[in-house]
C-alpha positions in Angstrom: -1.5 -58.9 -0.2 -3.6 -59.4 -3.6 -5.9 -57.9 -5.5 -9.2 -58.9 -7.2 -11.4 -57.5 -9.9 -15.3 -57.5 -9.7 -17.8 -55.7 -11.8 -21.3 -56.9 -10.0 -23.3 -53.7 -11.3 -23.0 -50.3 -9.9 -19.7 -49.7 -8.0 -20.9 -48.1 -5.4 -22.8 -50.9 -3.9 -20.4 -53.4 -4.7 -17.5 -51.2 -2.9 -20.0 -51.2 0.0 -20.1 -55.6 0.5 -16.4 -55.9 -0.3 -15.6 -52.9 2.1 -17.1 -54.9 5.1 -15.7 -58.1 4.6 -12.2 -59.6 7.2 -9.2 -59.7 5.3 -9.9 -56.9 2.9 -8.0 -53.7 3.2 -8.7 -51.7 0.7 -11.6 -51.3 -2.1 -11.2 -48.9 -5.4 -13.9 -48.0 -7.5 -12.9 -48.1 -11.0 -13.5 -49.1 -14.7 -12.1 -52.2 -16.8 -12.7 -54.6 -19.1 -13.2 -52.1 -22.4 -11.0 -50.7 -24.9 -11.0 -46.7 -23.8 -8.1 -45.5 -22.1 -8.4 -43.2 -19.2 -12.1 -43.7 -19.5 -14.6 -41.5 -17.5 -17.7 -41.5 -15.6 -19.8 -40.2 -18.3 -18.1 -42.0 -21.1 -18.4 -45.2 -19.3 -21.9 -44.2 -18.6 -22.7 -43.7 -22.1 -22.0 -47.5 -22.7 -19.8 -47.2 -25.6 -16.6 -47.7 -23.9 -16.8 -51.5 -23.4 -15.7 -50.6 -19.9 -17.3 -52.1 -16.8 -17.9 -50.4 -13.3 -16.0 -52.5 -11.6 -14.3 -52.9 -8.2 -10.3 -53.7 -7.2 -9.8 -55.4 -3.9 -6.8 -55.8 -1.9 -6.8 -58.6 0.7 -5.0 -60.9 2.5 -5.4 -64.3 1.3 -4.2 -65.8 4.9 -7.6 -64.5 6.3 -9.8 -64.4 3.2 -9.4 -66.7 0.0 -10.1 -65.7 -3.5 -12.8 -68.6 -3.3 -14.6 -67.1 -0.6 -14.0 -63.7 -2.6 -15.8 -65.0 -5.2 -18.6 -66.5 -3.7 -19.4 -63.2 -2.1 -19.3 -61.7 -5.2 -21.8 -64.5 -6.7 -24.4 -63.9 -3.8 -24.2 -60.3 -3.3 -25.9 -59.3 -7.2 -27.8 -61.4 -9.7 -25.1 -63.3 -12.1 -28.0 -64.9 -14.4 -29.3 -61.2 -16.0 -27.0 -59.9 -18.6 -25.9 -56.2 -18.5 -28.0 -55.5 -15.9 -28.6 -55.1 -12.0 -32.0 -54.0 -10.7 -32.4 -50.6 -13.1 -28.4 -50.3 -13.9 -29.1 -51.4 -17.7 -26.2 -51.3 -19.6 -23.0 -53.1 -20.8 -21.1 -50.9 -17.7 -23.2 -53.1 -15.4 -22.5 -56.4 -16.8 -21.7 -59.4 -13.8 -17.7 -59.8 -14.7 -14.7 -61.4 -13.3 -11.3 -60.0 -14.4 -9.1 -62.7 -13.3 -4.7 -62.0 -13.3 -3.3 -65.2 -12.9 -4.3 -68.8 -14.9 -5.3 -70.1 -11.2 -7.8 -67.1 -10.7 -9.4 -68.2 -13.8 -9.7 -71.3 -12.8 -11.2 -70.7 -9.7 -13.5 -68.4 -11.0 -14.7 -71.2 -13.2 -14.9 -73.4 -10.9 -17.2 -71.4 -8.6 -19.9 -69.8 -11.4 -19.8 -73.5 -12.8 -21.3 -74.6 -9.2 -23.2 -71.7 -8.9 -24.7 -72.6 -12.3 -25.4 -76.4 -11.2 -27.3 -74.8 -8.0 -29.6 -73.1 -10.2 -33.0 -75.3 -10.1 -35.5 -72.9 -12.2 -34.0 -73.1 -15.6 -31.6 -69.6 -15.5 -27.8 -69.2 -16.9 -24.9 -67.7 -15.4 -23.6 -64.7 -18.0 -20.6 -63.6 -15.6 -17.9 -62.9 -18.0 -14.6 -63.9 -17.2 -11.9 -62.4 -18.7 -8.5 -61.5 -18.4 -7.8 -57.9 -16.8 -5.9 -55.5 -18.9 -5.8 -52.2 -17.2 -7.9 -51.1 -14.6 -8.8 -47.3 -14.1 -9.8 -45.8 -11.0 -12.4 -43.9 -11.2 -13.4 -40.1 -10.0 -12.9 -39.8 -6.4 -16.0 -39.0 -5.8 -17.0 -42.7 -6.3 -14.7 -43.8 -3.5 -15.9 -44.4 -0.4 -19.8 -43.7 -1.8 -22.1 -45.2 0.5 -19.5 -44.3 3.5 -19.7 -41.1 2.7 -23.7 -40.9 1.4 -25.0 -42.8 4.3 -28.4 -40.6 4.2 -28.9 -40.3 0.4 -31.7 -42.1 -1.3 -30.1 -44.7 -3.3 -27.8 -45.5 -0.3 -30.9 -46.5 2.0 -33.1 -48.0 -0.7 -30.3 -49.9 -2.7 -27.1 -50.5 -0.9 -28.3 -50.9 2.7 -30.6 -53.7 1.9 -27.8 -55.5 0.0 -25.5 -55.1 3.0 -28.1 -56.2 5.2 -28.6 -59.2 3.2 -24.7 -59.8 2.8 -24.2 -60.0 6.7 -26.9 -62.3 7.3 -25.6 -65.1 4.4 -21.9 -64.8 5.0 -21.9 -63.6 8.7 -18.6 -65.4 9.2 -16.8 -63.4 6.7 -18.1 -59.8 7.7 -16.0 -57.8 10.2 
């Protein structure tokens, strides 16, 4: 098993895509990239942490690769608007990639670099890659959020539409 970092916006509906994919086991809502230890909700929030809400996923790389990883992550939020996704406005929303190893790096190059030749209407790719330090879980009432919140507002009007658009482009990767 491995693990993969992803901040593509708010948590909660990036949990939600990764959650559904084969070969992924487990996914932890959680905070990196800043300079705060033991960071919080509302100190992340406040966007003076340097921290990103971001997600750690476990998988098995004989039935999902990093690459495909990675190319969900690139279709499932908007990589070309910086520190923001839909109203999340803020640095803790920023589209990052916290890479572990000199070959995730790479990869993760490799992909935004051919995401960014795909683009035809004149936008840039602002997914950060960086090295991951430490990553922080975050509150457990974060885990699990659209599982468990099926029925609230932001679940149905934000999250389910991504999902629903997530199954439909990478139906061969969904459970």
């Amino acid at each position: 098993m491995r693990t993969a970092v992803f901040g593509g916006g708010c948590f909660w509906c990036t949990e939600a895509v990764f959650q559904m994919l084969k070969g992924v086991s487990k996914v932890e809502s959680g905070y990196a990239g800043g300079k705060m230890e033991n960071p919080s909700y509302e100190a992340v929030s406040s966007g003076n942490t340097g921290h990103a809400e971001v997600i750690r996923v476990t998988y098995d790389p004989a039935i999902i690769s990093y690459e495909d990883l990675l190319t969900v992550f690139f279709g499932s939020h908007d990589p070309t608007t910086p520190n923001r996704q839909g109203a999340d406005v803020g640095e803790q929303y920023r589209s990052v990639i916290l890479y572990g190893t000199e070959k995730e790096r790479a990869t993760a190059e490799h992909v935004a670099r051919e995401i960014q030749e795909s683009l035809k209407d004149g936008s840039r790719v602002v997914t950060q890659i960086i090295q991951l330090g430490k990553f922080f879980p975050a509150e457990d009432y974060h885990q699990n959020y659209f599982k468990e919140n099926t029925s609230a507002p932001y679940c149905q009007l934000i999250i389910e539409p991504k999902i629903e658009k997530v199954k439909k482009r990478f139906a061969e990767l969904v459970k």
